[in-house]
C-alpha positions as a Markdown table, in Angstrom:
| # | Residue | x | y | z |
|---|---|---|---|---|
| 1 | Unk | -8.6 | 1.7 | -10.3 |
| 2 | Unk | -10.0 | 0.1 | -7.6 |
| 3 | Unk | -7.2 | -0.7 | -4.6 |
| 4 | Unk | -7.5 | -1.4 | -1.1 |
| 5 | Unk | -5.6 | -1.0 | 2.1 |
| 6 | Unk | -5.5 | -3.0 | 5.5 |
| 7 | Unk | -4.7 | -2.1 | 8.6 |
| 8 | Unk | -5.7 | -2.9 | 12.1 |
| 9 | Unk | -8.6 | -1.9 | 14.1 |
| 10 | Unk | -7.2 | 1.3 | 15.9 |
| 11 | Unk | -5.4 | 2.4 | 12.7 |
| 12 | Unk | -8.1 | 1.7 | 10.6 |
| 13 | Unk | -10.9 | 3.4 | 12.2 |
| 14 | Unk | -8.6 | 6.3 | 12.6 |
| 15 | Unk | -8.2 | 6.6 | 9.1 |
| 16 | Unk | -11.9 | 6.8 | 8.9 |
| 17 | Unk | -12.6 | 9.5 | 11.1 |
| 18 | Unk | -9.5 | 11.6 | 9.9 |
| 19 | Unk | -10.0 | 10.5 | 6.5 |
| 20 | Unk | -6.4 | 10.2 | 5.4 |
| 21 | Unk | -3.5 | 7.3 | 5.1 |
| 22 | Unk | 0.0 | 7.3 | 6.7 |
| 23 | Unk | 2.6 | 7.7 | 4.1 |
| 24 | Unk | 5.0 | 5.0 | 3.7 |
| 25 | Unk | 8.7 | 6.3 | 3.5 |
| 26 | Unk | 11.5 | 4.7 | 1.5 |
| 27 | Unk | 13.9 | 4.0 | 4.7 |
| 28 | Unk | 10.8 | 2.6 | 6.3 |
| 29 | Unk | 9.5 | -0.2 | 3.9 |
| 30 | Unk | 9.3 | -3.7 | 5.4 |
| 31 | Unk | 11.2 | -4.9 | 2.2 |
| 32 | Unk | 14.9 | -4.7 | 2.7 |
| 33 | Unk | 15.3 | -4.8 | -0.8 |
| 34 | Unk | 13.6 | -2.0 | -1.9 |
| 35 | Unk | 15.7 | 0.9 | -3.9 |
| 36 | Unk | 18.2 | -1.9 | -3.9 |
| 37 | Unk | 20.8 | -1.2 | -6.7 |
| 38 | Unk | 20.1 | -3.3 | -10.1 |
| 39 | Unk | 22.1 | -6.6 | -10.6 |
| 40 | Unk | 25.7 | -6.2 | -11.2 |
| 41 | Unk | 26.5 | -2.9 | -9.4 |
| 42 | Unk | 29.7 | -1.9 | -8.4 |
| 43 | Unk | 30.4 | -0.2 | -4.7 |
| 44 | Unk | 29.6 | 3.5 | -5.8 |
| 45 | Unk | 26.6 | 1.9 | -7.8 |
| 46 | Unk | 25.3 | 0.9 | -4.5 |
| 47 | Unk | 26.3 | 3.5 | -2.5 |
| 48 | Unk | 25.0 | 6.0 | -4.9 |
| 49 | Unk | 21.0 | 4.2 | -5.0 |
| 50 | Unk | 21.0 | 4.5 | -1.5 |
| 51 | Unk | 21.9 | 8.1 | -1.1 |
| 52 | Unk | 19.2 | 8.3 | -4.1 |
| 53 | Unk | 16.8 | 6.6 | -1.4 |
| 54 | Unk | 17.4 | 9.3 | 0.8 |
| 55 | Unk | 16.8 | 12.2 | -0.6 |
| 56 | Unk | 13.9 | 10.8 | -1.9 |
| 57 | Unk | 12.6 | 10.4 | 1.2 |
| 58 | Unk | 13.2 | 13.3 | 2.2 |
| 59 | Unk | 10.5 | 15.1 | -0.2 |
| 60 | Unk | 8.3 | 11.8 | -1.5 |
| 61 | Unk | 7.0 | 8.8 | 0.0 |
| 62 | Unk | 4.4 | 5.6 | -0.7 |
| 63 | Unk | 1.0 | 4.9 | -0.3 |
| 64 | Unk | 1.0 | 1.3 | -0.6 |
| 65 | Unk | -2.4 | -1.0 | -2.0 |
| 66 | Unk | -3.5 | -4.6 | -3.2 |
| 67 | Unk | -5.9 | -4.7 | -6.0 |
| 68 | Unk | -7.4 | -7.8 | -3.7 |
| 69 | Unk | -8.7 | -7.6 | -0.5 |
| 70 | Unk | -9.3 | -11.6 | -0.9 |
| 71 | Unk | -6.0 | -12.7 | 0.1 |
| 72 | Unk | -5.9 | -14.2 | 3.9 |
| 73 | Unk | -2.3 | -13.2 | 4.1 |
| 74 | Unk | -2.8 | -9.8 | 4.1 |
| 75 | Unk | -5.2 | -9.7 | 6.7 |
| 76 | Unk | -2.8 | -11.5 | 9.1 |
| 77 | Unk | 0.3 | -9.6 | 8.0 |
| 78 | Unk | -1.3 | -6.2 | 7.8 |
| 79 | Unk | -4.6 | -6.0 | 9.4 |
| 80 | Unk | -3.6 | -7.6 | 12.9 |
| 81 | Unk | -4.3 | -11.3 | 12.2 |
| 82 | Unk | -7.8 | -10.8 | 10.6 |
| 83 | Unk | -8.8 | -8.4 | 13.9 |
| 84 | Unk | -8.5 | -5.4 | 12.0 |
| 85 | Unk | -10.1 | -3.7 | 8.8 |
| 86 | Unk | -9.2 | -3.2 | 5.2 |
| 87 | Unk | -10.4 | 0.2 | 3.1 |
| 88 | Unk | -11.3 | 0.4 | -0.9 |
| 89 | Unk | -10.2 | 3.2 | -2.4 |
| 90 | Unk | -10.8 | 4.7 | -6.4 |
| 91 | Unk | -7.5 | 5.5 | -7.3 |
| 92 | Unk | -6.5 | 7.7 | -9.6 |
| 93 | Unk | -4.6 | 6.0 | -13.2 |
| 94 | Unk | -2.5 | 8.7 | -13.5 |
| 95 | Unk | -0.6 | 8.0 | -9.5 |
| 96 | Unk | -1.4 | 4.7 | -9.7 |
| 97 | Unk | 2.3 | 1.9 | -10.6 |
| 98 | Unk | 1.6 | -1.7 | -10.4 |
| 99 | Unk | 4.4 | -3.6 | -8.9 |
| 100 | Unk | 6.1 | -5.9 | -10.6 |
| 101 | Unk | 7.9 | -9.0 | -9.0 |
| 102 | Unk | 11.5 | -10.9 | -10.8 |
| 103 | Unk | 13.5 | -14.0 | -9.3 |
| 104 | Unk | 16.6 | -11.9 | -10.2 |
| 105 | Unk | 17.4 | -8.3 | -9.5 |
| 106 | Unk | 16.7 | -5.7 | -12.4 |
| 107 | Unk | 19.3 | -6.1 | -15.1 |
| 108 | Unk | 21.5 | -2.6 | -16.3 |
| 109 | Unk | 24.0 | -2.2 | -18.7 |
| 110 | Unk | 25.8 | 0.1 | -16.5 |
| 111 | Unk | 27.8 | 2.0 | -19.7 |
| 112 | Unk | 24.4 | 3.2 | -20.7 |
| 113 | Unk | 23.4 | 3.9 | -17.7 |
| 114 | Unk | 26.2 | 6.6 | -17.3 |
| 115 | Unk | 25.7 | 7.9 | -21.0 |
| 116 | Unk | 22.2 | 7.8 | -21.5 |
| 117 | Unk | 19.4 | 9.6 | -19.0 |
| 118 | Unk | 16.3 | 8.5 | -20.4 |
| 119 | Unk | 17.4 | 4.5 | -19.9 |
| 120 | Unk | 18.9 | 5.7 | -16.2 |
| 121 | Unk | 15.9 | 7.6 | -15.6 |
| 122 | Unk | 14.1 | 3.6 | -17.0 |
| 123 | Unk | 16.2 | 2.0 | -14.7 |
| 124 | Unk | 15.8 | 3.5 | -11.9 |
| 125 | Unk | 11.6 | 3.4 | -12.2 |
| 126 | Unk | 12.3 | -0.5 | -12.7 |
| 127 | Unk | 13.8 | -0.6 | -9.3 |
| 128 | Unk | 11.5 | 1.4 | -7.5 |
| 129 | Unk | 8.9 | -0.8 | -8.4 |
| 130 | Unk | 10.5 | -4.2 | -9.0 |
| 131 | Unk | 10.4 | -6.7 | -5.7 |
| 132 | Unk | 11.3 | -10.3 | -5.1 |
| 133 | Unk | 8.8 | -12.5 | -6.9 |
| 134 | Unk | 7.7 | -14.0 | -3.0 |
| 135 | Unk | 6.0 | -11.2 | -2.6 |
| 136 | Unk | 3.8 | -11.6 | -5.3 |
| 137 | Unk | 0.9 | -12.0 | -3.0 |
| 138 | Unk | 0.5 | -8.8 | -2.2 |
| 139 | Unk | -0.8 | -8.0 | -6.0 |
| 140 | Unk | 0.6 | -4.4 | -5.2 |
| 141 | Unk | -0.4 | -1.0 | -6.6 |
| 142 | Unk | 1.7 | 2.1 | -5.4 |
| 143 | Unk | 1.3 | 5.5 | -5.3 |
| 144 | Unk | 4.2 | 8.4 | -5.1 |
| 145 | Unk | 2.9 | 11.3 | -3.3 |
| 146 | Unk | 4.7 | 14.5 | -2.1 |
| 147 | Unk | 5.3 | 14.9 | 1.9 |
| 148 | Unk | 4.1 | 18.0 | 3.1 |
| 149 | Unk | 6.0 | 19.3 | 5.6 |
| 150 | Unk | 3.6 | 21.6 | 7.3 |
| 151 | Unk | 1.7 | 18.8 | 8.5 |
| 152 | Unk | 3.9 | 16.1 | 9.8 |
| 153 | Unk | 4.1 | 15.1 | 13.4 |
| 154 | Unk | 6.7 | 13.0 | 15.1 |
| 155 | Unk | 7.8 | 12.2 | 11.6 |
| 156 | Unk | 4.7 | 11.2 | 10.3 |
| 157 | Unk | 3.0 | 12.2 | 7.1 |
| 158 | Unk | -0.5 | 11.7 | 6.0 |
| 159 | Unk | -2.4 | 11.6 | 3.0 |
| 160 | Unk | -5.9 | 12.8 | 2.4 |
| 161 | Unk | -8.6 | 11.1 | 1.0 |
| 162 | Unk | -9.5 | 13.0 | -2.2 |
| 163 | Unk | -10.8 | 13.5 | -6.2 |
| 164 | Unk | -7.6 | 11.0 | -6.7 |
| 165 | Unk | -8.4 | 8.8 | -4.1 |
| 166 | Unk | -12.0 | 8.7 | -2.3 |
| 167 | Unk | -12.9 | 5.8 | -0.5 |
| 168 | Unk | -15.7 | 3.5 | -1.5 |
| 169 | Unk | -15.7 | 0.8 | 0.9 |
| 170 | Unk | -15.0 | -1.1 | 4.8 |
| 171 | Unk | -14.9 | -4.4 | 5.0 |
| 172 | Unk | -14.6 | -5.9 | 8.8 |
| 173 | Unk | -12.8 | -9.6 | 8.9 |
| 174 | Unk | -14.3 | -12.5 | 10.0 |
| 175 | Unk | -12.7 | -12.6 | 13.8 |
| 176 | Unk | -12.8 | -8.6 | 14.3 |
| 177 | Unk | -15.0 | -7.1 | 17.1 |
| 178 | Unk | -16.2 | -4.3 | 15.4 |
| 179 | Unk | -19.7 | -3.4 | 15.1 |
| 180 | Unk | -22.0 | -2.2 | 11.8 |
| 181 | Unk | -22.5 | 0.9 | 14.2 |
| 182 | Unk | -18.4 | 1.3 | 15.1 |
| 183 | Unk | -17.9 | 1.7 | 11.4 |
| 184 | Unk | -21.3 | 3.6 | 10.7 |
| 185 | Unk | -19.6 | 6.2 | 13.8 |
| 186 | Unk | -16.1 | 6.3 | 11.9 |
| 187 | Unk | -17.6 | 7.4 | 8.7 |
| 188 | Unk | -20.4 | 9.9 | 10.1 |
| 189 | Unk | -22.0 | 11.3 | 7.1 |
| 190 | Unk | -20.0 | 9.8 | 4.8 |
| 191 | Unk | -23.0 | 7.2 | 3.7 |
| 192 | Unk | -22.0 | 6.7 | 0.2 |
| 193 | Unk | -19.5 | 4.6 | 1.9 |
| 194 | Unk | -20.3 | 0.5 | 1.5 |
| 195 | Unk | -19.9 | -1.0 | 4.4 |
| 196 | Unk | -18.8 | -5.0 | 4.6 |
| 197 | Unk | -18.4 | -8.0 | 6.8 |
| 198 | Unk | -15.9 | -10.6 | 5.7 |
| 199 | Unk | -15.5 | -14.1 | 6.6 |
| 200 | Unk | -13.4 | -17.1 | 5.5 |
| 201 | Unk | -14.8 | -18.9 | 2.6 |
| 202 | Unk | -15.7 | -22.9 | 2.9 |
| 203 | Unk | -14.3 | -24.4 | -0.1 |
| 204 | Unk | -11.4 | -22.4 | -0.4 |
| 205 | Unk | -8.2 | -20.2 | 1.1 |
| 206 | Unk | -9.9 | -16.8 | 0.4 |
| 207 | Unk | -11.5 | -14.3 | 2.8 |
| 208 | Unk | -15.0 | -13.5 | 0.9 |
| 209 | Unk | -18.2 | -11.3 | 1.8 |
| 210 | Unk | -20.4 | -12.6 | 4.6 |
| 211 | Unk | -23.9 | -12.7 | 3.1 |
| 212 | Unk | -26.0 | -12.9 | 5.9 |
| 213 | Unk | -26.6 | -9.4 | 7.0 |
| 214 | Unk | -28.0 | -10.6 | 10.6 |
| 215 | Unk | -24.5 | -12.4 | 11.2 |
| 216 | Unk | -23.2 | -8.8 | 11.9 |
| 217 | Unk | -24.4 | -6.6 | 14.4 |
């Protein structure tokens, strides 16, 4: 499945050069919704989804992707205002969830929730991957992935690109500073790599592919 990621310049061509992705983690997620107990929940309901949210996080976290990388809004919410970059990735079916966005919070019928595992074990996959139907703009394709311990710093985790997730393109915005050659650097021999140039389009609210190869040096 083809997915992509945005982040700003720094990030972004750090990612590049390392060839990896910060892992998202559940008490981290700019949604304050998220691993919010389903509608109707009592006190210990709640109180026991967020407890569930952290031990998750204590093992698992998120890589997070749009299956557009046409969408102006998240270049200025998560590529630095159209300064930064956004990265394709291949990803994998088999780690790939697409999101799914509600007006209302995920319905339970809390009896069988207690009495039956495989519709609390349903449940609680709806949540994790339910959000507030405003976000639907993000088009949002998630990835759970294992932390690994060994290789966090200052409570950071990272994931490598790999088999389940290889990159396959850069595309520069429209207002970015960033040269063909910056990028060509990042990615050293890495060639099989398309590189892009984006711009805004002229007869509509999309960010699209600058054609003209000499408007990008």
């Amino acid at each position: 499945m083809k997915v992509y990621h945005f982040l700003s310049e720094r990030y972004g061509l750090e990612a590049i050069r390392k060839r990896y992705l910060k892992i998202s983690l559940f008490q981290s997620l700019n949604d304050p919704f998220e691993w919010a107990a389903p509608a109707g929940a009592m006190a210990r309901e709640r109180a026991a989804f967020e407890k569930m949210k952290d031990e998750m996080s204590k093992d698992r976290g998120i890589l997070c992707f749009s299956r557009s990388w046409h969408n102006p809004l998240l270049w200025s919410h998560y590529a630095d205002k159209h300064r930064g970059i956004c990265l394709g990735f291949e990803l994998a079916d088999d780690i790939a969830n697409k999101v799914n966005y509600r007006r209302t919070r995920v319905p339970c019928d809390w009896i069988k929730f207690y009495a039956d595992f495989d519709y609390r074990f349903l449940i609680m996959e709806q949540v994790l991957l339910t959000k507030f139907s405003h976000w639907r703009y993000e088009n949002e394709i998630r990835a759970m992935v294992a932390l690994d311990h060994s290789t966090e710093r200052n409570g950071l985790y990272f994931y490598d690109f790999g088999k389940d997730m290889p990159l396959t393109e850069v595309i520069v915005c429209s207002v970015s500073s960033l040269s063909r050659n910056d990028i060509d650097q990042a990615l050293g021999q890495n060639i099989a790599v398309k590189r892009r140039k984006a711009r805004l389009a002229f007869r509509s609210f999309k960010v699209v592919e600058q054609r003209k190869a000499s408007l990008w040096k």
